[in-house]
N, C-alpha and C positions, 0 to 999 in steps of 0.2 A: 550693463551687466544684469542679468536676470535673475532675481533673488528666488534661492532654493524654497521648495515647498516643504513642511514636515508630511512624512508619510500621515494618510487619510483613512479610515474605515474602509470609506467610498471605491477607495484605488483598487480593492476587489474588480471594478469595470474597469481599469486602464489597464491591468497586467494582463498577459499575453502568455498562455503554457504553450511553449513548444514539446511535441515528442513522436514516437514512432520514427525515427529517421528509419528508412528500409533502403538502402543500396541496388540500382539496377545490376544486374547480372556482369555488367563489363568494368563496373565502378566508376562511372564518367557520370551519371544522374544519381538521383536521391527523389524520393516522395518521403514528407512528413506530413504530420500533424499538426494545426493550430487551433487551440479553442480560448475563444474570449466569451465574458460573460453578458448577456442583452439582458442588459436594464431593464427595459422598456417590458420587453416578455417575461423577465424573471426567468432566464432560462441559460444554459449552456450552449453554446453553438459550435463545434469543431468542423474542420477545411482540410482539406486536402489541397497539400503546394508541391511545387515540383521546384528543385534544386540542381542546377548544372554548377557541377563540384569544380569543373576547371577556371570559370567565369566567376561562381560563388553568387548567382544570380538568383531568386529566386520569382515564382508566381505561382501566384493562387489558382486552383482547377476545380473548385467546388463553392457551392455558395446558397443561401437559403437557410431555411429554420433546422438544421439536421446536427446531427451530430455523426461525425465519419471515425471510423474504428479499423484496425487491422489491416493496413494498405500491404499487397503484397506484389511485387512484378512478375508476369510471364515469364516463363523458363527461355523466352527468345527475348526477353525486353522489349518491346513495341507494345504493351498494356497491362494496366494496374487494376487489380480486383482488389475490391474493399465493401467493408459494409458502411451501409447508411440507415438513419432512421428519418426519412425524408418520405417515404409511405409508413410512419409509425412502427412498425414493428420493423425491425432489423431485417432489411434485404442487402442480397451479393448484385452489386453492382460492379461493372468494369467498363473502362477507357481505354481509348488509344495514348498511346503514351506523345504522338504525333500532334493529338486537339479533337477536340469535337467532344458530343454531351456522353456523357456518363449512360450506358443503357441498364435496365435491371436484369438480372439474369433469374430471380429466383421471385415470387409471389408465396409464399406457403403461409400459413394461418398462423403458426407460432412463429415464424422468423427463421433466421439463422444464428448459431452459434456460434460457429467460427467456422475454418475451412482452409487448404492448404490445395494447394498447385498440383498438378500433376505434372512430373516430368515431360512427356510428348506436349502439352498443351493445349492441350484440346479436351481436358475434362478439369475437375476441380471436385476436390473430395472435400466434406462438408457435415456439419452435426446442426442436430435442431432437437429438439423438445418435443416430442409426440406423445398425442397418448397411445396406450398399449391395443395392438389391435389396428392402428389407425397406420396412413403412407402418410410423406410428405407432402402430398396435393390432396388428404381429404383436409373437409371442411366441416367445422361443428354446425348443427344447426342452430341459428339464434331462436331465443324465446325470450320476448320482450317481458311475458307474463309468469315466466317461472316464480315459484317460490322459493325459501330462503329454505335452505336444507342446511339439517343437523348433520354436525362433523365425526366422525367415528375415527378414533385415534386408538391404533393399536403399537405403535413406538414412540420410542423417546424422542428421536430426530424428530420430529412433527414440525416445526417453526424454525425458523431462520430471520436471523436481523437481515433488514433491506427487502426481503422477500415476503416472509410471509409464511402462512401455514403450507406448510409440504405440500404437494399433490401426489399422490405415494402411485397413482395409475398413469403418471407419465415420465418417460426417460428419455434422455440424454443421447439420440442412434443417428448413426453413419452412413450417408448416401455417398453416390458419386454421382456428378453432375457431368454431363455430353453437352459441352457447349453448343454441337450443331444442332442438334436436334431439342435441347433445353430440357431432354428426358432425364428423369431422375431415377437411380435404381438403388435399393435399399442393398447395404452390405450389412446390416447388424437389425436385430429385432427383437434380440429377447430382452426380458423386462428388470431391464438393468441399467443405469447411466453409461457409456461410451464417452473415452474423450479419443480427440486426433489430433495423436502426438507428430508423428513424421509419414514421409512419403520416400522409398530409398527412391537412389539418385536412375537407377534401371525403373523404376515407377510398376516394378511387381512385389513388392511387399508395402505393409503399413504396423508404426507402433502404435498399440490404443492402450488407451487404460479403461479397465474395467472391473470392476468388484460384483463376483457373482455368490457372496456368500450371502444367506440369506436374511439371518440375524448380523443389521449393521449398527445398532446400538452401543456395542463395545467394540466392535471393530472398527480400526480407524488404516486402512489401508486403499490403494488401488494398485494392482498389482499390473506391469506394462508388460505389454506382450508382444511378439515380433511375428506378423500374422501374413500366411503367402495368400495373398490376392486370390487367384484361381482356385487353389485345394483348399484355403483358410483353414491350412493346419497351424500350430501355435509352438511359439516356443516360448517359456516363461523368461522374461529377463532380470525379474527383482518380483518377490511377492513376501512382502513380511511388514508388519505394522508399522505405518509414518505416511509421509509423505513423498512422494515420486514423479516427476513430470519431467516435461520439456522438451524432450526425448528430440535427437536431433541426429543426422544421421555424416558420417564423414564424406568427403567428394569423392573416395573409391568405394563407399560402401560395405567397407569390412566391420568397420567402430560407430556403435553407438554413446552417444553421449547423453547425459541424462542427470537433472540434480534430484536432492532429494535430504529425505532428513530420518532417520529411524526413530525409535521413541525411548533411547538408553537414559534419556534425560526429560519424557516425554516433550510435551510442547517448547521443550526449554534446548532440545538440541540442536548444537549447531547443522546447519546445511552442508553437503558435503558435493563435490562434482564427481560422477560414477563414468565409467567407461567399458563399454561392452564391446566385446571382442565376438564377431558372428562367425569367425572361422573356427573357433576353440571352444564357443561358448562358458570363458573366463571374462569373471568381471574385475575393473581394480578402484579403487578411491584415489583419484587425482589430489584430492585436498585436504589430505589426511593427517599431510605434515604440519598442514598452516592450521592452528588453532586460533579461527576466526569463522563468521558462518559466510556462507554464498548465500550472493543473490542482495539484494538493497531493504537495510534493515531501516532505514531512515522515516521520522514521521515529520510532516509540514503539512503546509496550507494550501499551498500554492498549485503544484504540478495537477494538472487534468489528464487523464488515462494512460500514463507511458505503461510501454509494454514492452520489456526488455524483454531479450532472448536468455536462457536459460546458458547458453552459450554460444557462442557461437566457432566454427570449424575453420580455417583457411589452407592454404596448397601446403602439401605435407605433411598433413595429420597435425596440427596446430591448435591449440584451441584457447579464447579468450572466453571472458568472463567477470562479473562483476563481485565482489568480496566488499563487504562492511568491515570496517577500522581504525576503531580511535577517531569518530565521529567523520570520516571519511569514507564514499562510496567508491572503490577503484577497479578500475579494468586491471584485472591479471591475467600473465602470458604462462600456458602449461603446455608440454609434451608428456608423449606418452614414454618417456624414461624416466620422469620424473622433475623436470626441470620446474620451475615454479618461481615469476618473479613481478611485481608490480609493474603497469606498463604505461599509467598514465598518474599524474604527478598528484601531492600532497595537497590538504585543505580543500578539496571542492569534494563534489557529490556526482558522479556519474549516472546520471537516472535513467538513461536510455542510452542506446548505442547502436550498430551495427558494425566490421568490419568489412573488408576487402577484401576477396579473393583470394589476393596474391599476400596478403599480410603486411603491407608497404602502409596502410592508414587505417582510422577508425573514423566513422561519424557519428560523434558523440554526442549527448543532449549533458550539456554540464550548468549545472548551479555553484553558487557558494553565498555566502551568507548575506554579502551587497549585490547582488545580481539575479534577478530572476528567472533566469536561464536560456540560452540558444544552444542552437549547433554550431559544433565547433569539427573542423576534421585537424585529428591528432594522428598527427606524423609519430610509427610505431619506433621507430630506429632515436629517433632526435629528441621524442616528446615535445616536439615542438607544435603551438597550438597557435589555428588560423578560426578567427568568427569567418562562420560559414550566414550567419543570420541577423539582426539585430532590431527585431521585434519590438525590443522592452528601455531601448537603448534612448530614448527622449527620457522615458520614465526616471530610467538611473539619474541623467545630469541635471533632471529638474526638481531631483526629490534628494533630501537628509537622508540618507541612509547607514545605518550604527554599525561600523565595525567591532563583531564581540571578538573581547578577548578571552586567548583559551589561558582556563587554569589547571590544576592538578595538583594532588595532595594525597599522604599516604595515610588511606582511610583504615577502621577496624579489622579485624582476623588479616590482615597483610596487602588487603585489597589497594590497589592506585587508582583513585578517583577521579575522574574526567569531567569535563564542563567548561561552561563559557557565563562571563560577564560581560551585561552590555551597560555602556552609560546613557544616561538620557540624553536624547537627540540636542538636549539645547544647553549641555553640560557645560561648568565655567567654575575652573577652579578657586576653591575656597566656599563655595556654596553646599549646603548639605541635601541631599535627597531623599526621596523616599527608593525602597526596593521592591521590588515584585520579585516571588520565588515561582518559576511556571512546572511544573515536575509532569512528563508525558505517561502516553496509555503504555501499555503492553500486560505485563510489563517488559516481556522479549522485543524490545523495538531501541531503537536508540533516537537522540537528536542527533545531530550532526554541520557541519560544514555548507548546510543548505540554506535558501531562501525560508524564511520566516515570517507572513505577512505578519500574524499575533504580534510576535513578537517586537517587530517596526512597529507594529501600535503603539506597543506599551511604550516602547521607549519616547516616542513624539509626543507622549503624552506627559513627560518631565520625570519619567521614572527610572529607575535603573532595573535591569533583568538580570535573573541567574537562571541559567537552567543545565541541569547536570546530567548525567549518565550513574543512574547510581545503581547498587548493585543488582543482578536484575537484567540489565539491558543489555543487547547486542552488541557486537564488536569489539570486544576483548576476549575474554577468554574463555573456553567452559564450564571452567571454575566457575568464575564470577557472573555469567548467564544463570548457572543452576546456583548459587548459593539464596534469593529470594526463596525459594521453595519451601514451604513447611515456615518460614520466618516472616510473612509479611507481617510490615509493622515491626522489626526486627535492626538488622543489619541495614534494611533499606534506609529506615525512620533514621536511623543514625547518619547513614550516609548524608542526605541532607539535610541533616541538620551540622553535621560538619562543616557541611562547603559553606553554609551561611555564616558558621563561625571564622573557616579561612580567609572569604573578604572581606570581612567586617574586621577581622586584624590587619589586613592590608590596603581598605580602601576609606580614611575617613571622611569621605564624600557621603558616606550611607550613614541616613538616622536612621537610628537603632529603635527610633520613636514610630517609626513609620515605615513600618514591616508588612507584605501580603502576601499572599500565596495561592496559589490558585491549580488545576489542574483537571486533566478527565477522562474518565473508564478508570485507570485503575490510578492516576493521575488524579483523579476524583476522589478513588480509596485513602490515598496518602494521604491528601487536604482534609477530607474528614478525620482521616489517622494523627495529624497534627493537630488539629484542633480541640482533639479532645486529649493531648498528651501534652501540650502546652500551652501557654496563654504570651508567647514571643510577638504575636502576629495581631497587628490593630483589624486586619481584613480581611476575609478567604472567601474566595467561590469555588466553589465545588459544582463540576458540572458531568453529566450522564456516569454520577456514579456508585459504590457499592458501600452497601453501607451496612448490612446486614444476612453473612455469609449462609445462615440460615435457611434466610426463603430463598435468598440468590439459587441454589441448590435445585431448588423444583420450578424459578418460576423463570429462568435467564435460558436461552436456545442451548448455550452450551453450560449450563451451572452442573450439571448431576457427574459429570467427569472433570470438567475445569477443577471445580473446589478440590476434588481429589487429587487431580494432579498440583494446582499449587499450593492450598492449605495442609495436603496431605492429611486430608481427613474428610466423611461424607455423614451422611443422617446417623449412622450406628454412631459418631462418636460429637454427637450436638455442642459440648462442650468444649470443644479444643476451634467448633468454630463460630463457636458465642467467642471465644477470647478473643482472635484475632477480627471481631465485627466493631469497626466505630461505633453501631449505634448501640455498644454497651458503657461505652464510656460518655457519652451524650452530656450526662450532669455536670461533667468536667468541662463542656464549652463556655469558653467567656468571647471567646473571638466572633464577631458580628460574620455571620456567612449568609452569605448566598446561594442556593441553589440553582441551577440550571436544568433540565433536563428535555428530551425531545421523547413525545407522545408515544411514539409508535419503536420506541430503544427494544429491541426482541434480547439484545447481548445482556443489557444493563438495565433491565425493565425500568419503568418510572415510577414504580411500586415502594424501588429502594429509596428515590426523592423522598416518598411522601413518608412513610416512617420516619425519615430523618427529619421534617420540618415538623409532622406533627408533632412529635416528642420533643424537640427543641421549642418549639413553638407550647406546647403546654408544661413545660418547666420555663415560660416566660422569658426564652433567649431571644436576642436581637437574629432573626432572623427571616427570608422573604422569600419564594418557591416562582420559579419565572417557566412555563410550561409552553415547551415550542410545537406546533400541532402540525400534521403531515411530515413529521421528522423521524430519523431512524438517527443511530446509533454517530453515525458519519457527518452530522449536523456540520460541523464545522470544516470540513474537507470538502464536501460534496453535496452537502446540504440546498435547499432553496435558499437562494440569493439573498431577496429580502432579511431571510430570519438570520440569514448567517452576520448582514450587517447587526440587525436586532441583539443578535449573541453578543458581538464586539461593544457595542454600547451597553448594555447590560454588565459587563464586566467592568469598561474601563469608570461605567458610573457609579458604580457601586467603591469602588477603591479609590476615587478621587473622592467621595463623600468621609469615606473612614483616613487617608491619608494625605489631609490639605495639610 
């Protein structure tokens, strides 16, 4: 009998993200996603496999240093267009669905951004990044010997976490692509980002999104548009501040589908599923009823690029969809009368999906808390659920893995507070433990019902975890999404500190002597928030986080509106957000912390790290500043490999120091 492994740092290189399942046309095949992580290269590598759903066989069709994104099948099934980064910059590549090598169909200088099928088959509509003035086949000239040119910034947008400083002379524009002849002909050119939403199913119209106001500083919109091909005359479908995408068109063509979020609650509002009617030009809110948001509010470690559909359509005007709640990601079933009802079952996390045609299955990418996820296809009628994959499935049997359990408690102003407890992997009644409190970013995101690598660390490291939903986060209610607003440090601070006091009355496995807490982005704000509002905690790290609302404000990609919309306050009123900034309470730290931060955080500058350690650190607190270099904001999700282990060791070493 072969003795179980405790989960490892390391195992980052054995787990396996499945996603992208994309359904062939007749529902009998499937192409997904796999990316594992190469050690050796320090790098990510994603595959394209191919999936016969009646056999549930699968094989791999792609292979090399690449990473493959966006598989999508011909409108006759017999070839799969996808991009690869296998010539480095993102080219459209396609296959016969029959065998043979992958050709490229597309060379351009910036790549491809995405790109959608053309009904007939024989073209393929397509977005890339140009500059203004430029086609998709020219080329810049290199100049080994240029100089370092000064940057002229006339808006606020200028930088972006993961990216980098704007390029404000290049957009976002719309070709179509003639597979026979490989000629590319621009359908959009003025100097504005395009996205490409749908293609109707007669392949003479297209939904784009496009914002052509000029001042986009305060404007936070793209308005979608339903555009005829030949005359590209326009018809507006939604133009009002939020968010709008996905746009997805029904299989006769009358109803567009489309999610989206308005800003009644700004960043804080739930998601909603719209439905456009192109005979009447009436729109209606399919999800109006359910107060929960669309779309997967879920945050983890684990999943590599899934790319769920906004919705999807099947025969009779059907539409399925994925909904956050109560730490669950689920497919829901709507018509257009209103009907509305969960169609895949409780406790897991639906991250990816596609449906069938005919509405008879789903192929799902599903997680839950001991499993790292495959495809599954779920029978719509029975919910009954067949592994289509089983990728990670050594992993599982050879490894501890911590089933949490879920708690709940009726937290302040009438809120019901959500969360899970895990025990340590090598748990043995009558033994006391220490506890890690982990509290996530958003703060609009939830945990959830999902794979948890962190988490599996802490616990095999002889700790116990809590990690909650507190007020604040996705998948309950509106209420309780917007109630963090204006209160950070408020209602939230209370919430967990609650939950800590709920299991510590119900679990006396937990020393109360040996308390941590940890967390990051706003996850970060809390640990900091805690540490300087109580001294419970022998240990905390704080990682990529905010610590003084102040500079946050001018020096974070999005601080000049964020702070507004969550402190509900900006520079005219400096004092209401010196109150809510940990680093005014600083003198109050006695708890030993750690910093974390990655060099290049554009969200959560590293700015905010170094204020907090230096001031900590010249009022002589136990504290140490750990600086991750070529990292942005996503360090631990998607970050480089290396440092992502370097993170994980960093944390659990710092808290087996303060709580042996």
């Amino acid at each position: 009998m072969t003795t179980k492994q405790l989960v490892q740092k390391e195992d980052l290189f054995t787990l396996k993200s499945v996603t992208n399942p994309v359904l062939s046309p007749d529902g009998t095949e499937a192409v997904f996603i796999v990316t594992q992580i190469d050690k050796d290269e320090n790098a990510y590598h994603a595959h394209l496999h191919h999936l016969d759903i009646a056999s549930g066989t699968s094989v791999q069709w792609t292979y090399g240093k690449e990473r493959v994104s966006q598989p999508q099948w011909s409108p006759d099934g017999r070839s799969v267009a996808f991009l690869s980064t296998r010539s480095e910059k993102n080219q459209l590549y396609a296959m016969q669905a029959a065998g043979g090598e992958a050709r490229r169909l597309t060379d351009y200088e910036t790549g491809v951004n995405s790109f959608l099928w053309s009904p007939c088959g024989t073209k393929i509509w397509l977005t890339s990044t140009l500059e203004d003035g430029k086609t998709f086949t020219d080329e810049t000239e290199k100049d080994d010997k240029k100089l370092p040119e000064a940057l002229r910034v006339t808006t606020m947008k200028y930088k972006a976490d993961g990216v980098g400083f704007v390029k404000t002379d290049r957009h976002s524009q719309i070709g179509c692509l003639d597979l026979g002849s490989k000629e590319i002909t621009a359908f959009t050119d003025e100097p504005f980002h395009h996205s490409l939403e749908a293609v109707s199913p007669d392949g003479k119209k297209l939904v784009i999104g496009v914002n052509r106001k000029e001042d986009k500083d305060f404007d936070f919109s793209q308005p979608l548009l339903l555009v005829d091909i030949d005359t590209k005359e326009e018809t507006v479908l939604i133009d009002e501040q939020g968010y709008f995408g996905g746009a997805a068109f029904s299989p006769d063509g009358r109803y567009i589908a489309f999610g989206g979020s308005d800003r009644t609650f700004e960043n804080a509002t739930h998601g909603e599923l719209y439905v456009y009617d192109c005979d009447n030009g009436t729109t209606q809110k399919l999800t109006e009823a359910l107060d929960a948001p669309l779309g997967d509010a879920v945050v983890a470690d684990h999943q590599q690029g899934p790319n769920p559909p906004e919705a999807v359509w099947t025969e009779g005007n059907y539409l399925y969809f994925q909904v956050s709640v109560m730490g669950d990601v689920r497919l829901y079933f709507a018509d257009l009368d209103g009907s509305l009802y969960p169609a895949s079952p409780e406790g897991e996390h639906v991250y990816d999906y596609d449906v069938a045609k005919d509405g008879t299955f789903a192929l799902a990418a599903i997680t839950d808390p001991v499993n790292p996820g495959e495809l599954y296809k779920l029978d719509i009628a029975t919910g009954e659920k067949t592994a289509m994959t089983s990728f990670n499935e050594t992993y599982i049997n050879d490894t501890v893995l911590v089933q949490p359990e879920a708690i709940q408690f009726d937290g302040a102003n009438g809120f019901t507070v959500h969360g899970w407890l895990m025990k340590p992997a090598t748990f043995k009644d009558g033994t006391e433990y220490p506890l890690v409190v982990n509290i996530h970013g958003g703060p609009h995101a939830m945990y959830g019902n999902s794979f948890f690598h962190e988490m599996q660390v802490l616990a095999a490291q002889g700790w116990g975890v809590l990690y909650i939903n507190p007020r604040g986060s996705h998948g309950y209610s509106q209420g309780f999404v917007d109630a963090v607003r204006g209160d950070y440090g408020g209602g939230d601070y209370k919430d967990i500190m609650d939950a800590l006091d709920h299991v510590l009355a119900e679990n006396d496995w937990i020393d109360t002597d040996r308390l941590g807490v940890t967390g990051g982005s706003y996850g970060g704000f809390m640990t900091n928030w805690i540490v300087g509002h109580t001294d419970r905690f022998q240990a905390a790290v704080t990682q990529r986080s905010i610590s003084n609302w102040v500079s946050f404000f001018g020096v974070s990609d999005i601080g000049y509106y964020f702070s507004d919309w969550q402190i509900k306050a900006d520079m005219t009123d400096v004092d209401t957000l010196w109150q809510h900034s940990p680093l005014k309470y600083a003198e109050n730290v006695k708890t030993p912390l750690l910093i974390l931060h990655s060099e290049n955080d554009l969200r959560c500058p590293i700015e905010q790290a170094e204020q907090l350690y230096i001031t900590l650190k010249s009022q002589h607190k136990d504290t140490e500043f750990v600086r991750f270099p070529e990292s942005d904001h996503n360090l631990s999700r998607t970050g480089k490999p290396n440092l992502r282990i370097t993170r994980l060791d960093e944390i659990t070493g710092w808290f087996e120091k303060y709580l042996k």
